[in-house]
N, C-alpha and C positions, 0 to 999 in steps of 0.2 A: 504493500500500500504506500509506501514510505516513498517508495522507490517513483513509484506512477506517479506520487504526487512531485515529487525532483522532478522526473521526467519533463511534466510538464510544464513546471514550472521555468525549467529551461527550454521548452520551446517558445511559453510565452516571452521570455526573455526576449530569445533570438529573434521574436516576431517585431519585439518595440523596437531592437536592434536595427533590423533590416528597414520599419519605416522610417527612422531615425535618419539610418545612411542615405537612404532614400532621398527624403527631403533635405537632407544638407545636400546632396548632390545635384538635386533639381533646383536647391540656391546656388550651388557653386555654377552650375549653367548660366544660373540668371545673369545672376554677378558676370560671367565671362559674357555673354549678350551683351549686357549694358556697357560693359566697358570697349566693347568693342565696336558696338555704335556711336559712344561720346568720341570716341577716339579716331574714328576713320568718318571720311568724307566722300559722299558719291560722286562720281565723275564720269562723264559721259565722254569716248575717246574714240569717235567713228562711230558712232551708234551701240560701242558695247562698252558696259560699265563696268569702271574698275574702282576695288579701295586703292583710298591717297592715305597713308597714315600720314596725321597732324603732327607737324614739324614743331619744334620751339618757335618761340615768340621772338628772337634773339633780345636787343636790347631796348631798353627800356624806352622810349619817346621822348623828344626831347623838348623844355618847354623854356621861357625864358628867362627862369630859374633854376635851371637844372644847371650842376656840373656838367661841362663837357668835356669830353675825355676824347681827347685828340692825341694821345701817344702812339696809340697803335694805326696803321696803315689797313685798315676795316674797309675793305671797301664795296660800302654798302651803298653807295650812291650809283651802281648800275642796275641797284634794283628797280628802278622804275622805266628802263631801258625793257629788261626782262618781260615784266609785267605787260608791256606792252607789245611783244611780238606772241603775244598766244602761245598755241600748244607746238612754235616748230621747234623747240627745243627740250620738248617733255619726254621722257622713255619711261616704260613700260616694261620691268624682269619680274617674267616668270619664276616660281619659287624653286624650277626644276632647273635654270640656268645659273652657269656660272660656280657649280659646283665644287668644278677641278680646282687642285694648285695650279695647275700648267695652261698656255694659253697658244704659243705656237714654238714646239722643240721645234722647227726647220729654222729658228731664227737666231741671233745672238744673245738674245735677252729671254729666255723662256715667263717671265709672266706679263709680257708687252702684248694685248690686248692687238689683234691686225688690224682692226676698225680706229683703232686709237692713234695708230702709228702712222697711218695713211692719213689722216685728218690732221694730224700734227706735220706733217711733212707738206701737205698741202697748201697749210696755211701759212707755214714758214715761203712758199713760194708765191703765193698773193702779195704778202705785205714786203714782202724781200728784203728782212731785217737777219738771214742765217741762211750761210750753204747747207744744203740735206744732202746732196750727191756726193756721194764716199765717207758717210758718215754712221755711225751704231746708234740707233737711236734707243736710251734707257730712261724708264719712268720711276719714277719716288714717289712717297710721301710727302707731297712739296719738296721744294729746294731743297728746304737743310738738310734732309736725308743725301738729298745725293750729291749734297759739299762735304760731308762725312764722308760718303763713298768715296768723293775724289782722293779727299787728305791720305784716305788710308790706301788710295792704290796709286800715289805717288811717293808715299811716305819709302823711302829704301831701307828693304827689310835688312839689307847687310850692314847696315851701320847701326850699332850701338846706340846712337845719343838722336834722339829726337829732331827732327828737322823743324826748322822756325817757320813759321806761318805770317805773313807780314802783310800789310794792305797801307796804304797812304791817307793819313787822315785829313780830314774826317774822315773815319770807316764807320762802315755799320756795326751800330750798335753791339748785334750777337754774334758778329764773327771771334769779338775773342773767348766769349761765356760759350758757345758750343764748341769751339777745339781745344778749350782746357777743362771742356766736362768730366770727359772721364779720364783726366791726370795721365793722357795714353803716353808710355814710351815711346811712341813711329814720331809725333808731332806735338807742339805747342806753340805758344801763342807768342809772338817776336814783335809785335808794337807796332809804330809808324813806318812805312814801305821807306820814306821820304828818309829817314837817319839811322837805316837799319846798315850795319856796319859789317858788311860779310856779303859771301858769294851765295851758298848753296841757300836757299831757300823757295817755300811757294808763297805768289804773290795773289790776293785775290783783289781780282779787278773789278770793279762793280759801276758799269754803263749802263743810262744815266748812272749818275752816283747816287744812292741811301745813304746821306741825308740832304744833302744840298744840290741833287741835280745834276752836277757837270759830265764833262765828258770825258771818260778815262781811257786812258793807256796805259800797258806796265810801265812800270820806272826800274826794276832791275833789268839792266841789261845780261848780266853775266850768263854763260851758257851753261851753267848747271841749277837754276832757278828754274820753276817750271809757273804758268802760270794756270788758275782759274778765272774765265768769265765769265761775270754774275749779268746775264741779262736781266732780269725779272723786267726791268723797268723800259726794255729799248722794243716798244711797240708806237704806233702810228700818232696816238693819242697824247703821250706825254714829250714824243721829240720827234724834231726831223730824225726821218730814215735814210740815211748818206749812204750806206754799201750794206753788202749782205756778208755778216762776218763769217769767218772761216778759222776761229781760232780752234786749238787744240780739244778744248776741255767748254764747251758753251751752257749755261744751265738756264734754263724758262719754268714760270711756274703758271698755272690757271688761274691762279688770285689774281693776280694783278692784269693779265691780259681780256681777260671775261669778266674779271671780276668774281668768281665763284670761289672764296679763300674756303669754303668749309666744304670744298669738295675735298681738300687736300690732297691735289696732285702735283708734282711737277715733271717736267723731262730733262733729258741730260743730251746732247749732241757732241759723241766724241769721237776722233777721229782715228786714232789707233784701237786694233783691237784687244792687246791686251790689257791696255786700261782698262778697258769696258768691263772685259770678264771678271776684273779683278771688283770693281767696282758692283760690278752684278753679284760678284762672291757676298761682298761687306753686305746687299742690300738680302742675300738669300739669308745671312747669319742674323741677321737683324728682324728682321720681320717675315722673314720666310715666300717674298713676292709685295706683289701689292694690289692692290684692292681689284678685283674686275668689275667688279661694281660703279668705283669711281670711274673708271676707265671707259665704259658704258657710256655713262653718264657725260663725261669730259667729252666723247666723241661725236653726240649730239650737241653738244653746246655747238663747236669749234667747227661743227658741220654750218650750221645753222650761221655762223658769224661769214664763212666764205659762201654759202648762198645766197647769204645779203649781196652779195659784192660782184659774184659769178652768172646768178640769175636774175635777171631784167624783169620777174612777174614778184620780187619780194619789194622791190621800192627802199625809195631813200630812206621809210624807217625804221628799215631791219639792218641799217647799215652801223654796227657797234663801235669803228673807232668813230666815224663821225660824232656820232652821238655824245662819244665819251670827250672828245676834241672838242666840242663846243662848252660842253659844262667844264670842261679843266680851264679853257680859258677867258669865261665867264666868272668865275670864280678868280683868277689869278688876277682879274681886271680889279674886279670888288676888291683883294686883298691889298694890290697894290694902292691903291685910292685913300684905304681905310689906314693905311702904315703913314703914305704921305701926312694925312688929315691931321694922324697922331703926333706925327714927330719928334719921336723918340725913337722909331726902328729902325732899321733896315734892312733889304733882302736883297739877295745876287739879282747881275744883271742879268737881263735877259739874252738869251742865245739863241740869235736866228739860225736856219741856217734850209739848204734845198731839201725837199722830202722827195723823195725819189717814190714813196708810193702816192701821193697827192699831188703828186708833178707839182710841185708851188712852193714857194719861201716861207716858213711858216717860223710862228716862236715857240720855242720848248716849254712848257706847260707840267714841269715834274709832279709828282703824287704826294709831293711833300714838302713846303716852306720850309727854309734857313732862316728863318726869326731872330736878328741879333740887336741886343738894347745898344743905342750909341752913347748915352751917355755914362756917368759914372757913381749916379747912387743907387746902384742895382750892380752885385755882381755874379746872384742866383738867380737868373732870368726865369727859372724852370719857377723855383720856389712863391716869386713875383708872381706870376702868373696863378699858380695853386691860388693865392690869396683870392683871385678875382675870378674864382671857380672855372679854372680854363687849368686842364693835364696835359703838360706835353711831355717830352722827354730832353732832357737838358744835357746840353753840350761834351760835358765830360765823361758821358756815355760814349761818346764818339770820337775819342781824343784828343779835343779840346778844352775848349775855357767854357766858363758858366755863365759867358752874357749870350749866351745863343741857345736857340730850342729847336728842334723838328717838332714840325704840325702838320697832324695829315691834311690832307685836301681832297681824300675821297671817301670822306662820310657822308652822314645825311643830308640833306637841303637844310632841312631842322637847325642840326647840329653846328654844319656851317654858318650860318645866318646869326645864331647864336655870338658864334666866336666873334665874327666881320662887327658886330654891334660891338660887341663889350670891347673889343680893343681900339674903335673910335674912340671911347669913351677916354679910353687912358692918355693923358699928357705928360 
C-alpha cells in the first residue's frame, strides 16, 4: 500500500514536473519571440524579406552643449552620403556562407576574399592614386594590423638587437604606442625620422601626413633603411592625386576612403613576395585570417563607389569622393574664417596642386586640422580647449610642442558646427 501510494505520488510529482518545464519552456519561446522581434527589422530586398538585426546607436547626438570630442578621426560625416544612395551598397549572407577559414588557396594571401581583391584593384585604377600590376595584394584588420605585419617581416631575424622604427614628426600619434606594445625584440620605437642618427632603420611615411596634412617623402636615404607607406589619407577627396604610387610596402584602409571605420578592414599593396608571405604568416598567427564577412561587405561598398563613377544611369549622386570633396572643403572654408575671426590661431597653408583624377587644380582639404595657438599665454592648447568643452589631441602626442592640437574634420555636421561656433567665440 505504502509502496502504491510513493508510487504515485511520484508520478504526480513528475506530472507538476513536466507542466512546470513545460511552461517555463513555452516562456522561454516567448521570451526568444519577443526579443527577436524588438530586435530585428523587416526589410523588403526585391520583393523578398529579410531580418536587419539593429545595429548600435553609435554616438550620442550632439547638441550645443554637449562636449565634443574631436580627437579621434570618426568619420561619421559620410553617413549621410550612405543614406542617400539606397540599397546599392547593402549585402545580404546567408547563415550557410562564408563558413571556411580559407577563401582562394590558388592565391598568395589565402583569406583575401576574390570579390574583395578585384574591387580593390579596380578602384585603385579609377582614382589612380596606387600601381596594382605586379603587386600581392593582403587585407587586415584595418591598417594597424598590417603595419604590424610589415614591422615584423622587415624586422631581420639574424640580428640580435631590435631594429629602430622612425617617422619625421609630427608623426602619428600610434605609431610609437603600437611598435612598442609588445616590448618585441625584431623592432622598436627610434623617434623623429628628421634626427635619427644611424643607417639601418624602417621609416614610416605617412601621405597626406596624420596630423597636419602634408606631403611626404622618406628622409633616410641610406640603402639599408626600408620604408613603409601609410596611405590611409591619399584619396580624391582630401588631396590632389599627382601619380599612382608604386612604393614597396603601400597600406589603404576602408575608414577613411568610404568612410566605413567599423567595418574594420584594411589592405596592404606589396611588391615582393616574400614580404607578403611573411606578413601573411604574422596576420595567420595573429588572428588566424580575416573576417569574410567584412570582406563581403567592403566589396559592395567599393563596388558601389566605382559604379558611381563607371556607370552613366547612377548620376552625380552616387559619386562619393565628390560628395566627400565638397563637404571637406566647405568645412575647411568655415574653419578657416572662424580661426581668422578669432585671432589667436593658426593652421598650415594650403597646398594646391593638379588632381590627375578630377583633371583640375584643386586645394588639399586633409581629415584633420593642425590647430596651433600663436600667442603665449596658453602653452597646453589641448588642455585650453578641454576647458571650452572641445577634445582634441595635443601636440606632444605627435612629437611636438603643446601649442598645437589635431581636430578631426570628418565628424558630424552637428559636431562640426559645434566646434566652428565655440572657437569664434575665443579671442
Amino acid at each position: 500500500m505504502a509502496g502504491r501510494e510513493s508510487g504515485a505520488a511520484v508520478v504526480r510529482c513528475a506530472g507538476r514536473i513536466g507542466v512546470v518545464a513545460s511552461v517555463a519552456m513555452n516562456l522561454a519561446w516567448l521570451a526568444m519571440y519577443i526579443r527577436r522581434r524588438y530586435f530585428t527589422a523587416r526589410r523588403s530586398d526585391g520583393g523578398a524579406e529579410a531580418d536587419v538585426v539593429e545595429a548600435g546607436k553609435g554616438k550620442p547626438p550632439v547638441t550645443p552643449d554637449s562636449v565634443v570630442n574631436l580627437d579621434h578621426g570618426d568619420p561619421t560625416m559620410y553617413e549621410e552620403f550612405w543614406r542617400a544612395t539606397g540599397d546599392c551598397a547593402t549585402i545580404v549572407i546567408p547563415g550557410w556562407q562564408t563558413m571556411s577559414y580559407f577563401s582562394d588557396l590558388s592565391g598568395v594571401c589565402w583569406f583575401v576574399e576574390p570579390g574583395f581583391e578585384h574591387q580593390v584593384r579596380r578602384l585603385h585604377r579609377l582614382v589612380g592614386n596606387a600601381m596594382v600590376d605586379g603587386y600581392h595584394l593582403l587585407v587586415g584588420t584595418g591598417s594597424t594590423q598590417l603595419f604590424q605585419a610589415a614591422l615584423y617581416a622587415l624586422s631581420p631575424a639574424e640580428d640580435g638587437s631590435p631594429i629602430n622604427v622612425v617617422s619625421p614628426a609630427p608623426y602619428y600619434s600610434s605609431y610609437p604606442s603600437v611598435t612598442n606594445f609588445l616590448n618585441s625584440a625584431l623592432y622598436r620605437w627610434g623617434g623623429d625620422a628628421n634626427t635619427f642618427d644611424g643607417d639601418t632603420c624602417i621609416e614610416l611615411v605617412c601621405s597626406p601626413n596624420n596630423p597636419d596634412g602634408g606631403i611626404r617623402k622618406a628622409v633616410i636615404k641610406s640603402k639599408s633603411s626600408k620604408a613603409i607607406h601609410d596611405f590611409a589619407y591619399y584619396w580624391p577627396q582630401y588631396t590632389p592625386i599627382t601619380e599612382a604610387a608604386s612604393h614597396d610596402i603601400m597600406l589603404f584602409t576602408v575608414s577613411k576612403c568610404t568612410g566605413h571605420a567599423g567595418t574594420r578592414l584594411g589592405w596592404a599593396l606589396v611588391k615582393d613576395k616574400e614580404v607578403a608571405q611573411k606578413m601573411i604568416k604574422f596576420i595567420e598567427l595573429n588572428t588566424i585570417g580575416v573576417s569574410k564577412d567584412s570582406q563581403l561587405r567592403a566589396a559592395k561598398i567599393i563596388k558601389a563607389v566605382c559604379d558611381g563613377y563607371e556607370l552613366s544611369s547612377y548620376g552625380d549622386a552616387s559619386r562619393l569622393f565628390h560628395f566627400a570633396r565638397h563637404k571637406m572643403a566647405a568645412r575647411w572654408n568655415r574653419l578657416r574664417l572662424a580661426v581668422e575671426a578669432s585671432g589667436i590661431f593658426t593652421l598650415p597653408d594650403e597646398l594646391p596642386g593638379h588632381c590627375s583624377f578630377s583633371n583640375d587644380t584643386i586645394i588639399s582639404n586633409p581629415p584633420f586640422a593642425w590647430l596651433r595657438y600663436k600667442k603665449d599665454d596658453v602653452e597646453d592648447l589641448e588642455g585650453f580647449l578641454r576647458e571650452q568643452k572641445i577634445i582634441t589631441r595635443g601636440g606632444t602626442r605627435f612629437g611636438v610642442d603643446g601649442k598645437v592640437v589635431r581636430v578631426s574634420m570628418v565628424d558630424t555636421d552637428e559636431a562640426f558646427d559645434v566646434f566652428v561656433n565655440r572657437l569664434v567665440s575665443l579671442k
